[in-house]
C-alpha positions in Angstrom: -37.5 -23.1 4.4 -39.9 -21.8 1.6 -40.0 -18.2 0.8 -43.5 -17.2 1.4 -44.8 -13.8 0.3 -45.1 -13.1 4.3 -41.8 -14.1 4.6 -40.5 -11.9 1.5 -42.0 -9.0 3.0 -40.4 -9.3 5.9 -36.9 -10.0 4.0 -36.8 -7.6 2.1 -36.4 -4.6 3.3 -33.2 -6.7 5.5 -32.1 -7.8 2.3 -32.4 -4.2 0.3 -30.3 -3.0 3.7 -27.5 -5.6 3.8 -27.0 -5.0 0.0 -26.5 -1.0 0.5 -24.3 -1.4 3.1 -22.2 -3.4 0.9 -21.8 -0.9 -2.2 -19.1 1.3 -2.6 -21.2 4.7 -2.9 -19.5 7.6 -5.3 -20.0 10.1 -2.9 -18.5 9.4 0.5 -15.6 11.4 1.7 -12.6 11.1 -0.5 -14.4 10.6 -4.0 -13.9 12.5 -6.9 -15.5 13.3 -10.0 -13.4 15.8 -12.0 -13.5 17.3 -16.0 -10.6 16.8 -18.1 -10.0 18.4 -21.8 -8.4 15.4 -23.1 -10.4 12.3 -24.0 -10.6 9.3 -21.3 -7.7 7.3 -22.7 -5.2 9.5 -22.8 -6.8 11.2 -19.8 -6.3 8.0 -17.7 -2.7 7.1 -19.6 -1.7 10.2 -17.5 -2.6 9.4 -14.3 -1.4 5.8 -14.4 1.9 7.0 -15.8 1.9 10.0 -12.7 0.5 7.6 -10.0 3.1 4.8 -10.7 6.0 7.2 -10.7 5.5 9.2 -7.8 3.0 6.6 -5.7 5.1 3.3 -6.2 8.4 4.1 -7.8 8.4 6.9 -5.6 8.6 4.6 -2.4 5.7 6.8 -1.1 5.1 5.7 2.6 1.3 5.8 2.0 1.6 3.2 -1.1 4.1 0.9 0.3 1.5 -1.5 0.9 -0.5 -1.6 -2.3 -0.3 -2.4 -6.2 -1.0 -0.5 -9.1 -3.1 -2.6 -11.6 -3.7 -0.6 -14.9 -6.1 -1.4 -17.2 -6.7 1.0 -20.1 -7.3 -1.5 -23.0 -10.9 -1.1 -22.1 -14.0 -2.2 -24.3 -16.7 -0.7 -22.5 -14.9 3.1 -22.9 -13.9 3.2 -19.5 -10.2 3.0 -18.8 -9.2 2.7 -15.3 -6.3 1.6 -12.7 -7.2 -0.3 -9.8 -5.1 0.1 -6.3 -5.0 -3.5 -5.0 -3.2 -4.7 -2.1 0.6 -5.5 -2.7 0.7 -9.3 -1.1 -2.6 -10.5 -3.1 -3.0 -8.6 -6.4 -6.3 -10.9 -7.3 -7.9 -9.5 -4.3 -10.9 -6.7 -4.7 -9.6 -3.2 -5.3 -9.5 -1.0 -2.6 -9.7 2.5 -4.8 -10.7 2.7 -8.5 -9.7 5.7 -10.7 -11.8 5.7 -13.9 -12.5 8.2 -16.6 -15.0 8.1 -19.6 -16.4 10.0 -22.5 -14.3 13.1 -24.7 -14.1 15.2 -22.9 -13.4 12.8 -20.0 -15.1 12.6 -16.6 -12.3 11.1 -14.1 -14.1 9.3 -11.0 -12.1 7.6 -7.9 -13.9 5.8 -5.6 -13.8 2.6 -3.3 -13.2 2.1 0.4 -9.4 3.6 0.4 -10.8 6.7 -0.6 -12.2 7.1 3.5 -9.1 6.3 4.5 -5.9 9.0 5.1 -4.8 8.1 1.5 -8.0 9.1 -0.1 -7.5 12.6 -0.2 -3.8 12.2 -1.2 -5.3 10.0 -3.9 -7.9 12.8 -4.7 -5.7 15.8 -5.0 -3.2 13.6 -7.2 -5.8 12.5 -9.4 -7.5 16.1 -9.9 -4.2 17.7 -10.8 -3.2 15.1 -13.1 -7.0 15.1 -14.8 -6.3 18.8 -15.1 -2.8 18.3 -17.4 -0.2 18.2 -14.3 2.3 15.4 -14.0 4.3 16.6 -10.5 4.4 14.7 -7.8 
């Protein structure tokens, strides 16, 4: 079937649609964007260190089934851990924590965030953002 520019027409705005629907949007319920003093490495070196004790070598109910996968040696300035599903690791993250800049802007976002553990994963990651380390 060729493309013709009838055809695009009507396609496109299916297309633009279908694509939307698949992004993870920053603002749905659950998402954060939150200020920290500290610069976005050390910033995020918190969190990881706060989510991994009290989220996953905490036996937290709400965790059991997921993976913490840090990644803070970042090029692009961005440091971030990734909550991936414990049985398949390579899968796509379900929630993304990421901060950037000095001083750093902390974001979490992906589709746990709509889910009962995104406003755990919220609160968490504002207090720890903020300087906390409790659980």
């Amino acid at each position: 079937m060729t493309l013709t520019p009838r055809r695009l027409l009507i396609a496109l705005p299916v297309l633009t649609a279908a694509l939307a629907a698949c992004q993870t949007s920053g603002s749905g319920p659950g998402n954060i964007s939150v200020s920290s003093q500290d610069a976005a490495l050390p910033t995020m070196e918190r969190i990881a260190l706060a989510a991994n004790k009290c989220w996953f070598k905490g036996a937290d109910r709400a965790f059991r089934a997921y993976r913490l996968a840090p990644e803070l040696n970042s090029f692009s300035g961005r440091p971030r851990i990734l909550i991936v599903p414990g049985g398949r690791p390579q899968d796509r993250p379900l929630a993304v924590i990421e901060a950037q800049g000095t001083p750093a802007t902390v974001s979490a976002y992906g589709p746990l965030m709509s889910q009962s553990a995104g406003n755990r994963i919220a609160a968490d990651t504002r207090r720890w953002a903020g300087g906390g380390s409790s659980c």
